[in-house]
C-alpha positions in Angstrom: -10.1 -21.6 -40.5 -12.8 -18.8 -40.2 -15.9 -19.4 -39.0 -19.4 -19.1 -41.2 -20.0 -15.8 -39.0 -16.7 -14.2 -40.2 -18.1 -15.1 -43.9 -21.1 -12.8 -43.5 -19.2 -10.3 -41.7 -17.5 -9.4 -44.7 -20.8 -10.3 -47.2 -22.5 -7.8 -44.8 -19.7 -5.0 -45.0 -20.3 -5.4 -48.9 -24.3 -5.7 -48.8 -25.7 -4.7 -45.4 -28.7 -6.2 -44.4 -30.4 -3.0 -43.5 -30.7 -2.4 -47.1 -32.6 -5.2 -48.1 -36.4 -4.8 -49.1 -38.7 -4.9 -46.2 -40.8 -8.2 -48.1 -36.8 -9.6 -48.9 -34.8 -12.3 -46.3 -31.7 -11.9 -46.9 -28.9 -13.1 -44.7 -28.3 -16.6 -43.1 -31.5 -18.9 -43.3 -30.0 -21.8 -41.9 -26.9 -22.9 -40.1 -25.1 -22.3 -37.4 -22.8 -18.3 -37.7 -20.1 -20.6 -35.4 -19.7 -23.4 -37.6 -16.0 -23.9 -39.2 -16.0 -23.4 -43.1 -14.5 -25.8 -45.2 -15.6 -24.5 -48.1 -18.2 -22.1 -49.9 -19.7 -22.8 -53.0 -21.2 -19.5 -54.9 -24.5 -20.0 -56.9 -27.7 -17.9 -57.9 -30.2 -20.0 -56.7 -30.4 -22.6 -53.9 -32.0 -26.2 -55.1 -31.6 -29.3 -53.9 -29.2 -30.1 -56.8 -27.3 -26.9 -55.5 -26.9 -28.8 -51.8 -25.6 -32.2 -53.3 -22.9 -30.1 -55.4 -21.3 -28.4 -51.9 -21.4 -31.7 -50.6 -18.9 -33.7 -53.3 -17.3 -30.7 -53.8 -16.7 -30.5 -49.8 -18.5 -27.2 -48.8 -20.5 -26.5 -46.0 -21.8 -23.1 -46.7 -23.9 -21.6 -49.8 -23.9 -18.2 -50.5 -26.6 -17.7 -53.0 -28.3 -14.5 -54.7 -31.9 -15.8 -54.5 -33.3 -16.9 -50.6 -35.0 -19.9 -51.1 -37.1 -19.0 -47.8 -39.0 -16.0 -48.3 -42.3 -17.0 -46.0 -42.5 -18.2 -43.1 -42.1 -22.2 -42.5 -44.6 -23.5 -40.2 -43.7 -27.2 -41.5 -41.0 -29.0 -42.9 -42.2 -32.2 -44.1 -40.8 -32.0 -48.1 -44.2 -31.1 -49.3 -42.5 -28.8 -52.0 -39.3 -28.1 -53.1 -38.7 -25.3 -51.0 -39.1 -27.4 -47.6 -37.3 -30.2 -49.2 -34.6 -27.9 -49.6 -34.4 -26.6 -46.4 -34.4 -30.6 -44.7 -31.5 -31.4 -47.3 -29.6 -29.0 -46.3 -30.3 -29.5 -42.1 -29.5 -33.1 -42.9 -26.4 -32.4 -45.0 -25.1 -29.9 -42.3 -24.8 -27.0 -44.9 -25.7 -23.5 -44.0 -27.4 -21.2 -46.4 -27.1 -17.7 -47.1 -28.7 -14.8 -49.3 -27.6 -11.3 -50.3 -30.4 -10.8 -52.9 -32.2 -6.8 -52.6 -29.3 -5.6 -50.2 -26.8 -6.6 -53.2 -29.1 -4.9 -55.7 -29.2 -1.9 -53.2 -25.6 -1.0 -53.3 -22.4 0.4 -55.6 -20.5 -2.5 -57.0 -23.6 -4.9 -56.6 -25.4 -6.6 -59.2 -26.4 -4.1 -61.0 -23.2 -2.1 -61.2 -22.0 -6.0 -62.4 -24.4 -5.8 -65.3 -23.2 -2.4 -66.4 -19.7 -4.1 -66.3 -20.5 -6.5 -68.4 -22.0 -3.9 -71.0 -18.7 -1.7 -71.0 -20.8 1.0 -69.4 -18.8 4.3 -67.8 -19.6 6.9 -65.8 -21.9 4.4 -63.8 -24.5 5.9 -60.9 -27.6 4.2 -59.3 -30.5 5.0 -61.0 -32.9 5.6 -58.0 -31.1 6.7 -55.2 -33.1 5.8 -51.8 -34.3 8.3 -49.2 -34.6 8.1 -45.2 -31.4 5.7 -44.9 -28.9 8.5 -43.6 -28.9 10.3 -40.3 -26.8 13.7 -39.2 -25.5 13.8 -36.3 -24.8 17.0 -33.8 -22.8 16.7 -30.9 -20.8 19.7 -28.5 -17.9 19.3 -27.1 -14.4 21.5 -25.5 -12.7 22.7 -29.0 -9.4 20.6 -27.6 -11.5 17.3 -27.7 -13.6 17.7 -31.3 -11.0 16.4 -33.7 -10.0 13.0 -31.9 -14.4 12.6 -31.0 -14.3 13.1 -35.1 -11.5 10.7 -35.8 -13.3 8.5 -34.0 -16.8 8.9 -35.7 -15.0 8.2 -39.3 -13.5 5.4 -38.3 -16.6 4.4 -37.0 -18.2 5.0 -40.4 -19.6 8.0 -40.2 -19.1 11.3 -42.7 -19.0 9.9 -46.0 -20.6 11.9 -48.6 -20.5 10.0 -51.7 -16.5 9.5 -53.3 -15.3 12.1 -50.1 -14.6 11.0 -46.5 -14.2 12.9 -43.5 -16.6 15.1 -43.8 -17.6 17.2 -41.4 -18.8 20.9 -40.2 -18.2 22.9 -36.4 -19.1 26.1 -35.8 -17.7 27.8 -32.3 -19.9 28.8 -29.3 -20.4 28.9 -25.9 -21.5 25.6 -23.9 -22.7 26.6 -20.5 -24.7 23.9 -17.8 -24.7 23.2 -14.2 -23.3 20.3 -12.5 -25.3 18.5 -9.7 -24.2 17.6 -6.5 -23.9 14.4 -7.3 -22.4 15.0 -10.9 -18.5 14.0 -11.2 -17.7 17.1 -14.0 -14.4 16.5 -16.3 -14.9 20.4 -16.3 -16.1 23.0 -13.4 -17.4 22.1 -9.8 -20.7 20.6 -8.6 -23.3 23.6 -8.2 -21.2 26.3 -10.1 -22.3 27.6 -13.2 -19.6 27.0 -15.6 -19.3 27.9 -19.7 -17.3 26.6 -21.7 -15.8 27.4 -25.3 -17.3 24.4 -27.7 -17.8 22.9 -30.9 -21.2 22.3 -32.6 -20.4 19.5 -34.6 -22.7 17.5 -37.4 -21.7 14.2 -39.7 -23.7 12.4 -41.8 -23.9 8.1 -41.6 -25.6 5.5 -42.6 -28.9 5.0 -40.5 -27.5 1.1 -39.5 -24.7 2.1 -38.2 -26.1 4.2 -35.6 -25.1 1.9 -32.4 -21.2 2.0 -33.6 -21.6 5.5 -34.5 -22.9 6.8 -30.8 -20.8 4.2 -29.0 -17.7 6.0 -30.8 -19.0 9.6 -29.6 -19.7 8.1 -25.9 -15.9 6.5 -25.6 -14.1 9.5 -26.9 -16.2 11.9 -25.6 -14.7 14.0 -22.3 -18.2 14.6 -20.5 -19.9 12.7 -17.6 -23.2 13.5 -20.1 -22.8 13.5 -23.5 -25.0 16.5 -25.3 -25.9 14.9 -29.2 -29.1 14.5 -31.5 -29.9 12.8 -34.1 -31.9 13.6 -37.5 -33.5 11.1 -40.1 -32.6 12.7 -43.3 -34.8 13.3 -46.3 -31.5 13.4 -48.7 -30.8 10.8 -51.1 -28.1 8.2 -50.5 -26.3 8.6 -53.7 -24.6 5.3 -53.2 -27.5 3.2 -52.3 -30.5 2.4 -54.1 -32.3 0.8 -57.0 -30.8 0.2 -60.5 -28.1 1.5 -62.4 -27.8 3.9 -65.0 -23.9 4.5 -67.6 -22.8 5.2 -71.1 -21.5 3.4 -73.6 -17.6 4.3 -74.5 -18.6 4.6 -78.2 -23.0 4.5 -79.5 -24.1 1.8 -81.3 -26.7 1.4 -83.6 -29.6 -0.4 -82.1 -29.1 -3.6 -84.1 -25.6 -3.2 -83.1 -26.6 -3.0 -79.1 -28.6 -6.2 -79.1 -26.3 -8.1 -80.7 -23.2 -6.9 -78.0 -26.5 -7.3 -75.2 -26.9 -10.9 -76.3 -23.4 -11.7 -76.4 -22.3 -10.0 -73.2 -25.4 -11.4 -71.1 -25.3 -14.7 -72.5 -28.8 -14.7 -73.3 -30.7 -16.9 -76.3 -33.4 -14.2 -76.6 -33.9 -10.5 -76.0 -37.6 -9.2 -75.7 -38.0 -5.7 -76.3 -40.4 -2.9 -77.4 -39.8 -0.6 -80.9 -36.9 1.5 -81.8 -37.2 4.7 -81.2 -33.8 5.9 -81.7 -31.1 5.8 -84.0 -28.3 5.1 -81.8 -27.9 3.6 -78.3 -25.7 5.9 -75.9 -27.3 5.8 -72.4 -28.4 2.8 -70.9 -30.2 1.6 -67.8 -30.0 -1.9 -66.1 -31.8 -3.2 -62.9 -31.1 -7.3 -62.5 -34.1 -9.0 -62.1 -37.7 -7.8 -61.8 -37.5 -4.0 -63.1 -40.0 -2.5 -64.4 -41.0 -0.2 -61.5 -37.7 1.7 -62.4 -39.5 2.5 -66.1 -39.8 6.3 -65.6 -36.4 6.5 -63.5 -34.7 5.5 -66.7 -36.5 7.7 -68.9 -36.1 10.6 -66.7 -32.0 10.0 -66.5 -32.4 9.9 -70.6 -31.7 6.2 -71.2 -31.9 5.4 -74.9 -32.6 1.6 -73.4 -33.8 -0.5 -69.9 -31.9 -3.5 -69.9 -34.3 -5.9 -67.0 -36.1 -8.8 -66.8 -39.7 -10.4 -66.1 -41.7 -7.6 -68.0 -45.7 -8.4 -68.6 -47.6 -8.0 -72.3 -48.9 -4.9 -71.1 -46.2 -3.5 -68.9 -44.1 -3.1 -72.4 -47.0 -0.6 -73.6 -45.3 1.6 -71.1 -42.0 2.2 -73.2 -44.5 5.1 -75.1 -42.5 5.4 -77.7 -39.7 7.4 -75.3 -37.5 4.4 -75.0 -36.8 0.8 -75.6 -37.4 -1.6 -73.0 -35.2 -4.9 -72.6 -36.0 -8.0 -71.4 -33.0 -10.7 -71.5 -34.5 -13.1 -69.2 -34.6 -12.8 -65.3 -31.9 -15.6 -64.3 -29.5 -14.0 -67.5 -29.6 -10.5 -65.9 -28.4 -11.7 -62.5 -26.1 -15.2 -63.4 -23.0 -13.0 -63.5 -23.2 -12.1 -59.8 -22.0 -15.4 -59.0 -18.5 -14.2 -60.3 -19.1 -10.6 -58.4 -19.2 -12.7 -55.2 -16.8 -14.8 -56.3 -13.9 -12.3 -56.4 -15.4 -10.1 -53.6 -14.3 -13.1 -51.0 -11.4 -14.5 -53.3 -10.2 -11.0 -52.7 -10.7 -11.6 -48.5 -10.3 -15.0 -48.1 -7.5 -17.3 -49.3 -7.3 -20.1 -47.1 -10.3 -22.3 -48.0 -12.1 -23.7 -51.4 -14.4 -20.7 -52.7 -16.4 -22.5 -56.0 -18.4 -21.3 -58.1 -21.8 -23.4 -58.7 -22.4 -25.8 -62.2 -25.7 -26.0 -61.8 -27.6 -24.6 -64.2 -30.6 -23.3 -62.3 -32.9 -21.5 -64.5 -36.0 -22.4 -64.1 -37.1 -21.2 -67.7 -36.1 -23.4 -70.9 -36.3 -21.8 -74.8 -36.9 -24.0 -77.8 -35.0 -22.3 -80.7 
């Protein structure tokens, strides 16, 4: 039976933490990574209704959207439901886990899950981040770069959006001069030797810089390794805030809200004015999203499919676009199932159920 650490592992490998907002807390909030898994139950939100579910339905870990810790704890004495929470599930011996900003953050998250649900194609993020990838530059004999290479990509290194194994080496000299102490693969102590080499450069992910170097070190020929490292301005095209597709066929705008209620399950839609005759493009950040207002205008959404807009916050549309707001817990209920098939897809040999509990905090009176 795997272990709760093996769980994350693979959450992590989907969603890494790195990712995750710097106010976010993602990850596992309580529990111990070495515990045995008898089962997972998959919700949004974590409530003390949630923890009483895993228990008669015999799981031991949650793996929920939502954190229900985001401050720090200095007491647990069930003064509010957050600390009551948190001693339910101590007592009940069930761990707890997030993937909330690090899942919004990345391809095939909960964003890209909305845009699913809509029947959107040609899906992209909407606001790629910056400062999350690193290049870099090693030197080595030209016998030795392909296999240090090999090693790098397995390591996770020189991916450039939907190609792998990317690389580029120009050809040079190397020349350096080994102490009398040094123990050279190539030359002799106190001889200056040169040597035909590679420059070398790939591009990673900035969290994966440990694995990344430790590849380069082991596979590496040389007593002293020659590398560096730069933090890259360029966007991560496959990381980042919101999502942005195209319907297969417009719809009129009466058309789209009716297919947006439907699809999203929602009992009300807020929105702004029609500005357009028919609905093509269409933007979609689960949750909170209206700091993403002039990203979607500026890819040429028709609509911004969100949540938890203010009165005045919808002045912002400006007549350029029409602003969407289905409800926070509607836009992001559906990644329940996006976990759900992620680890059904991984995992076979323990219960993985998805939560009943209805745990929307907001109630409509039609």
């Amino acid at each position: 039976m795997p272990q709760i650490k093996d769980i994350t592992a693979e959450l992590e490998k989907l969603a890494p933490l790195p990712y995750q907002e710097d106010y976010d807390n993602a990850g596992l909030m309580v529990g111990d990574p070495g515990m045995v898994v008898t089962g997972v139950l998959i919700s949004l939100d974590i409530t003390e209704e949630v923890i009483t579910e895993a228990v008669q339905k015999g799981c031991n870990l949650i793996v929920a959207h939502h954190p229900i810790i985001f401050r720090g704890l200095k007491k647990l004495n069930g003064k509010n439901y957050v600390e009551r929470t948190v001693i339910k599930a101590i007592k009940s011996d069930v761990a707890l886990y997030a993937s909330h900003t690090n899942l919004d953050h990345v391809q095939q998250g909960v964003n890209y899950k909305i845009a699913e649900r809509l029947g959107l194609e040609q899906v992209r993020i909407l606001a790629p981040k910056t400062q999350i990838l690193k290049k870099l530059t090693f030197f080595a004999p030209l016998a030795n770069t392909q296999s240090i290479l090999d090693a790098l990509f397995r390591a996770g290194a020189g991916e450039v959006g939907k190609y792998k194994n990317c690389s580029f080496r120009t050809e040079g000299t190397g020349t350096f001069l080994p102490g009398e102490d040094a123990q050279p693969v190539i030359g002799q102590p106190g001889s200056l030797e040169q040597v035909a080499e590679h420059r070398a450069e790939v591009i990673f992910p900035s969290h994966l810089q440990s694995a990344v170097l430790a590849a380069l070190r082991k596979t590496h020929p040389y007593e002293e390794v020659a590398y560096y490292l730069h933090l890259l301005e360029n966007e991560n095209q496959d990381v980042g805030a919101g999502a942005v597709g195209d319907l297969q066929a417009p719809l009129s705008p009466e058309a789209f809200l009716q297919h947006l209620k439907t699809r999203m399950n929602t009992g009300t839609i807020r929105h702004t004015r029609i500005v357009t005759n028919e609905i093509k493009r269409v933007a979609v950040c689960g949750g909170a999203g209206s700091f993403l207002l002039q990203d979607a205008i500026r890819a040429g959404a028709d609509v911004f499919v969100t949540s938890d807009y203010k009165y005045h916050e919808f002045f912002d549309a400006d007549n350029r676009i029409m602003i969407c707001d289905i409800g926070h817990y509607e836009s992001e209920v559906f990644t329940k199932d996006l976990l759900y098939h992620y680890l059904s897809g991984i995992f076979s040999n323990f219960a993985l159920c998805l939560s009943d509990v209805n745990t929307n905090p907001v109630k409509y009176f039609v």
